[in-house]
C-alpha positions as CSV (number, residue, x, y, z in Angstrom):
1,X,-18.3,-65.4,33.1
2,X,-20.7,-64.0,36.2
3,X,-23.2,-66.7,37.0
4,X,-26.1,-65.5,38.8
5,X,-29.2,-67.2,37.3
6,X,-31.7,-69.9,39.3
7,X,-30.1,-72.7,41.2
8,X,-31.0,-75.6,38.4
9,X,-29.4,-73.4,35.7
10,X,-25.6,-73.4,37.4
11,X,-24.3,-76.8,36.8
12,X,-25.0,-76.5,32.8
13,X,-23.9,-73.6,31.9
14,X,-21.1,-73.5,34.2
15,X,-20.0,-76.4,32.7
16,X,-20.1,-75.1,28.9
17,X,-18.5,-71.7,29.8
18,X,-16.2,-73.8,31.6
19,X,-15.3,-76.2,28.2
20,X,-15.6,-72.8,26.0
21,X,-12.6,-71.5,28.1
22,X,-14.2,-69.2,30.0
23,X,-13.0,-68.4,33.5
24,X,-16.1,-69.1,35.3
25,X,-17.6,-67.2,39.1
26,X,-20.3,-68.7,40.2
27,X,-23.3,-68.6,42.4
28,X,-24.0,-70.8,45.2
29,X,-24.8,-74.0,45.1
30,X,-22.7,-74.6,42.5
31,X,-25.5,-77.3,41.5
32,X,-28.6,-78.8,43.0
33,X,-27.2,-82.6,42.7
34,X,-23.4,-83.7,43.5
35,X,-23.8,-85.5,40.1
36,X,-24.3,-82.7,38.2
37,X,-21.6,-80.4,41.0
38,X,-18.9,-83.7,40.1
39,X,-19.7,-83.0,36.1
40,X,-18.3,-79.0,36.6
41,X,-15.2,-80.7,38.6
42,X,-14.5,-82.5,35.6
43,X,-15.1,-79.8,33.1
44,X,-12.8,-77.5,35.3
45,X,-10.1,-80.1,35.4
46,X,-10.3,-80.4,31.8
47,X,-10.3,-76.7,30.7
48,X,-7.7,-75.5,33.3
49,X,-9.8,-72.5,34.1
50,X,-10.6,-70.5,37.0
51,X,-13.5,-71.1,38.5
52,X,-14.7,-68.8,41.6
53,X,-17.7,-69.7,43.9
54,X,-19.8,-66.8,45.6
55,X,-19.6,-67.0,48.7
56,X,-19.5,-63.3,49.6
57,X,-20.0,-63.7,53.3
58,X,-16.4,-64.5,53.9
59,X,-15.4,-61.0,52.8
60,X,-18.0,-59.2,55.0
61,X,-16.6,-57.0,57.5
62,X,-18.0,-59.1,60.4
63,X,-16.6,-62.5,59.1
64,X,-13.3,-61.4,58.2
65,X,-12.8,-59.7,61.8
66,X,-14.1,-63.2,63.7
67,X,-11.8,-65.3,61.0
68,X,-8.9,-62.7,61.5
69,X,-9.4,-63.1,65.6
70,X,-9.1,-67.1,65.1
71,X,-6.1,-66.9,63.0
72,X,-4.2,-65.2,65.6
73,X,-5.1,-67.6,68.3
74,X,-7.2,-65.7,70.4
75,X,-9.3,-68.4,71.3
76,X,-6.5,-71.3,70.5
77,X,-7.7,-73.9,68.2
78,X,-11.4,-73.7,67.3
79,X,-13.6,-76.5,68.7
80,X,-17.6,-76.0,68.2
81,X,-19.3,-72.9,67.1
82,X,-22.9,-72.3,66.8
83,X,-24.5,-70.3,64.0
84,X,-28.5,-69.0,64.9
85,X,-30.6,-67.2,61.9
86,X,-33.6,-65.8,62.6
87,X,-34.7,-63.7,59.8
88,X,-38.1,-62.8,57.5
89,X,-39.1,-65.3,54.3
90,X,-36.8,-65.3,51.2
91,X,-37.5,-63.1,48.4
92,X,-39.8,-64.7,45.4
93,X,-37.0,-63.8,42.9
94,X,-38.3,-64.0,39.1
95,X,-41.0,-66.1,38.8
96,X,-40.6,-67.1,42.4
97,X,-38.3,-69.8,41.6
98,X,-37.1,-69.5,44.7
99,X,-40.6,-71.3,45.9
100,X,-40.7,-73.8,42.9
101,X,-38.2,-77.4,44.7
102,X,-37.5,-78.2,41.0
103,X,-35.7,-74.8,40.4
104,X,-33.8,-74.2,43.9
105,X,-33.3,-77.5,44.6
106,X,-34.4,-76.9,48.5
107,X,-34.4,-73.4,50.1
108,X,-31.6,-74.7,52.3
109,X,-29.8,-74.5,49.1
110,X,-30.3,-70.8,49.5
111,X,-29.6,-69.5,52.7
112,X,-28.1,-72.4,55.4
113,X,-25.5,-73.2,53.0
114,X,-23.5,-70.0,53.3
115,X,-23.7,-70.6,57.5
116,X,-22.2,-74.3,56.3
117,X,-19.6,-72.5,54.7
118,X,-18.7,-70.1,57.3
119,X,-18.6,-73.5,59.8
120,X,-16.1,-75.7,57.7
121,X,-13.9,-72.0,57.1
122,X,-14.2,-71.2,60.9
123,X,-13.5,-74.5,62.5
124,X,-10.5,-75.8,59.3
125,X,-10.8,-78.5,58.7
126,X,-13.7,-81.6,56.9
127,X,-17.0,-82.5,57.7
128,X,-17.8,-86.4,58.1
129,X,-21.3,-86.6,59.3
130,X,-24.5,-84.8,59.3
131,X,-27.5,-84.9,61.2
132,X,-30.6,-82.8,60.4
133,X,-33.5,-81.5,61.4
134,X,-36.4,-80.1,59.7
135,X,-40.1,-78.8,61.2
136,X,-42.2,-80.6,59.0
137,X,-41.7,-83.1,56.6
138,X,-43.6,-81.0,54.1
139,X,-40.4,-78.6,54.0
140,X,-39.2,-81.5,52.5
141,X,-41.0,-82.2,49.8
142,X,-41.7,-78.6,48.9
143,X,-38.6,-77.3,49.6
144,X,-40.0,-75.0,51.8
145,X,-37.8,-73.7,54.8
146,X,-39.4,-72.7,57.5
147,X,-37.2,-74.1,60.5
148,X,-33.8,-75.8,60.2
149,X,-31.5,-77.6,62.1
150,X,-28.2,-79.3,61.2
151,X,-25.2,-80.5,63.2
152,X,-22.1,-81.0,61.3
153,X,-19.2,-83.6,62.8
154,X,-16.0,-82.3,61.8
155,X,-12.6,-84.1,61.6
156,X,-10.9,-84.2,65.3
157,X,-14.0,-84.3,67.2
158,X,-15.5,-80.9,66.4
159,X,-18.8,-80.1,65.9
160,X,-21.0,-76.8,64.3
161,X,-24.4,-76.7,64.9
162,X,-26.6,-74.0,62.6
163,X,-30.2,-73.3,63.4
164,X,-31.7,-71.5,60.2
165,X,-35.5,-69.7,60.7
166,X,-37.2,-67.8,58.2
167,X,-40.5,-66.7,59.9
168,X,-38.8,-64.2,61.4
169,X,-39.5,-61.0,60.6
170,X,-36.0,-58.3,60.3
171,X,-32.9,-60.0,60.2
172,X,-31.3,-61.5,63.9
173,X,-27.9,-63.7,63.4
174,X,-25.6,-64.9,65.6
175,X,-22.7,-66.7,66.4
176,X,-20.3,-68.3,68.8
177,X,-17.3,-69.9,68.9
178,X,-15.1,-72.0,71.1
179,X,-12.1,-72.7,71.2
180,X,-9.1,-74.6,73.3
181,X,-8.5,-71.5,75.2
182,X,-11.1,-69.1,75.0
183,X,-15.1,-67.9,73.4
184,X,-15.7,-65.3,71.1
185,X,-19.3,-64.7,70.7
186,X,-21.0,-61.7,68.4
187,X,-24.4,-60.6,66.8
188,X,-25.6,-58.6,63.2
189,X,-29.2,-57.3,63.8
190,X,-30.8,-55.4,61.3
191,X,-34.5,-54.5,60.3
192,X,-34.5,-55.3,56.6
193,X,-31.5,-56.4,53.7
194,X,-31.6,-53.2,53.0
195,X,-31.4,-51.4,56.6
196,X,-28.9,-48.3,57.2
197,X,-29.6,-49.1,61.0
198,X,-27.6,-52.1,61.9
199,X,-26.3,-53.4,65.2
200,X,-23.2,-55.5,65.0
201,X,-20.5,-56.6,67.7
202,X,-18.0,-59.5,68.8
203,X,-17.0,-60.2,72.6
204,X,-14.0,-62.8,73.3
205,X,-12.9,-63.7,76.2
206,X,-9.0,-65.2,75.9
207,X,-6.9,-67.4,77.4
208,X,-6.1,-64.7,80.3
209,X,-9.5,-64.2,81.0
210,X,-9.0,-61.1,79.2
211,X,-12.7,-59.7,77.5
212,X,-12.9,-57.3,74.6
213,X,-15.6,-56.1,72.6
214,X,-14.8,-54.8,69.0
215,X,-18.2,-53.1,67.5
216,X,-17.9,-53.6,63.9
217,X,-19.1,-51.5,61.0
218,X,-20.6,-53.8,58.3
219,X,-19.2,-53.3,54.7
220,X,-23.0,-54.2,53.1
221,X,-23.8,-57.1,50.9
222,X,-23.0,-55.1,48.0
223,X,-19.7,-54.3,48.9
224,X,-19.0,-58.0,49.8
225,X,-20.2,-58.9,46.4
226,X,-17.8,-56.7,44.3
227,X,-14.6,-57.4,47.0
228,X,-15.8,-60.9,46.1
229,X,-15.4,-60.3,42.6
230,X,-12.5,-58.2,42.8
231,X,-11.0,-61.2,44.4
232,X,-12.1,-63.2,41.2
233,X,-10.8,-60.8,38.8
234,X,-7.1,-60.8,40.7
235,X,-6.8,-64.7,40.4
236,X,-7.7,-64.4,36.6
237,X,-5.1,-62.0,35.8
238,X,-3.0,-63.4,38.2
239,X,-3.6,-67.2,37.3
240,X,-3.7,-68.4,41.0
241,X,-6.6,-70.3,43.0
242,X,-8.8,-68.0,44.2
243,X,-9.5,-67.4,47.5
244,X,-13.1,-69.2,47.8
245,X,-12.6,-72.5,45.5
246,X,-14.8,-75.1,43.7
247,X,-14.0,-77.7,46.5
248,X,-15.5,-75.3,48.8
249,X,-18.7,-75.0,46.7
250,X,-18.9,-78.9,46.2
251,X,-18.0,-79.9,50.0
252,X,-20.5,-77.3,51.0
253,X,-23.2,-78.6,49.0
254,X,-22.6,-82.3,50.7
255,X,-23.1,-80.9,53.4
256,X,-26.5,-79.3,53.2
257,X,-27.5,-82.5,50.9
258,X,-26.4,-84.9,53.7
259,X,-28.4,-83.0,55.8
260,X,-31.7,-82.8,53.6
261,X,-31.0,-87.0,53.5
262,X,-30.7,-86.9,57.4
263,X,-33.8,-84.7,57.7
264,X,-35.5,-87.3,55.7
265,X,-34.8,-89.8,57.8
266,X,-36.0,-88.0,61.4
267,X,-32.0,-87.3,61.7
268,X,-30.5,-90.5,61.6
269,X,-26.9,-89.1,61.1
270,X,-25.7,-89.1,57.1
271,X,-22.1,-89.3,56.1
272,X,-20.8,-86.5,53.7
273,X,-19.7,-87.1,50.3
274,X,-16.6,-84.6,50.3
275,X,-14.1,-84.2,47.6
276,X,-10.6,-83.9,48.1
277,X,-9.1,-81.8,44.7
């Protein structure tokens, strides 16, 4: 079962294909409450199925090649990284629910929550607090992003901070990440979603001072989508966890919650509700 329909849809009908048997991938945010995200926890636990969040990101060319740098200690331990967006409006999608609150939820829902995914699968380890920013207390009550910003406090003293903008107009993102013995920074500039012209590139700098600059050939959104769903298919077949897990899809929905209740409260730190599985 392929779950792609609006944000306020995924919690009840993952949860029925979930009790029906079905092995279940599903969009991000796996819900737009943690009530209704704990309620598909306990309808996987009780089915046994396999259910796959879609967070296609991690299998784009860029991502794997910083997360492959990290993993062979490159930089040492991870520390802080930064993630900046700068990029044009969402898309309406049907009925431009993506511009009705009651159906996304909150357009952080939408787009900052794959950055807060990439942060807790960069740095390893759980987030504790949040503290968030927000241009206008409108955004929050409409659910209206315009300008974004949220600083996650990890486990041993490391932090993430992600800026997200979407008055931009192409598509700038950036990222960069520190570590115990060394920095790898790198860029993906493009005009449009849909642009053949796109600049990408990571620069490190390691623990001998040595720099290195891999240019990197993106594999395109829809590519990442059916590696993602490859990945989905393998675990089925296979009967394993797959690679991207429904504790990933709750923890990072905490997250961006904790920091819609921070941003709410002119960024008095919040602490996030994780689940441990």
């Amino acid at each position: 079962m392929d779950i792609v329909t609006p944000n306020y849809t995924h919690a009840r009908i993952a949860q029925q294909s979930l009790l029906d048997g079905k092995n279940v991938y599903l969009e991000k945010p796996i819900s737009t409450s943690l009530e209704e995200a704990g309620k598909i926890v306990d309808a996987q636990r009780n089915s046994e199925r396999i259910l796959q969040v879609g967070f296609e990101n991690r299998y784009s060319s860029f991502w794997k090649t910083i997360k492959t740098l990290l993993n062979n200690g490159d930089i040492g331990i991870p520390l802080s990284g930064k993630i900046d967006s700068w990029r044009f409006p969402l898309r309406e999608g049907s009925q431009a629910w993506k511009y009705n609150r009651e159906k996304v939820g909150h357009q952080l829902l939408e787009e900052a929550i794959h950055y807060v995914d990439l942060a807790r699968w960069i740095l390893g380890t759980n987030a504790l607090k949040v503290s968030g920013y927000i241009d206008h207390e409108e955004s929050i009550i409409t659910g209206h992003l315009k300008n974004a910003w949220i600083l996650i406090e990890f486990e041993h003293e490391r932090r993430f901070l992600i800026t997200d903008n979407l008055q931009g107009f192409g598509s700038d993102l950036s990222v960069t990440v520190s570590g115990e013995s060394g920095t790898m920074t790198g860029a993906v500039r493009a005009e449009s979603d849909d642009s053949q012209n796109v600049d990408s590139y990571i620069k490190l700098i390691d623990r001998k001072d040595k720099t290195s600059t891999t240019n990197i050939f993106l594999s395109g959104q829809l590519e990442d989508l059916t590696a993602s769903l490859a990945d989905f298919i393998h675990a089925v077949q296979k009967s394993e966890m797959p690679k991207v897990t429904l504790q990933d899809g709750y923890n990072a929905l905490a997250i961006c919650l904790a920091a819609l209740r921070s941003m709410s409260n002119k960024g008095t730190p919040e602490v996030v509700q994780t689940l441990q599985f």
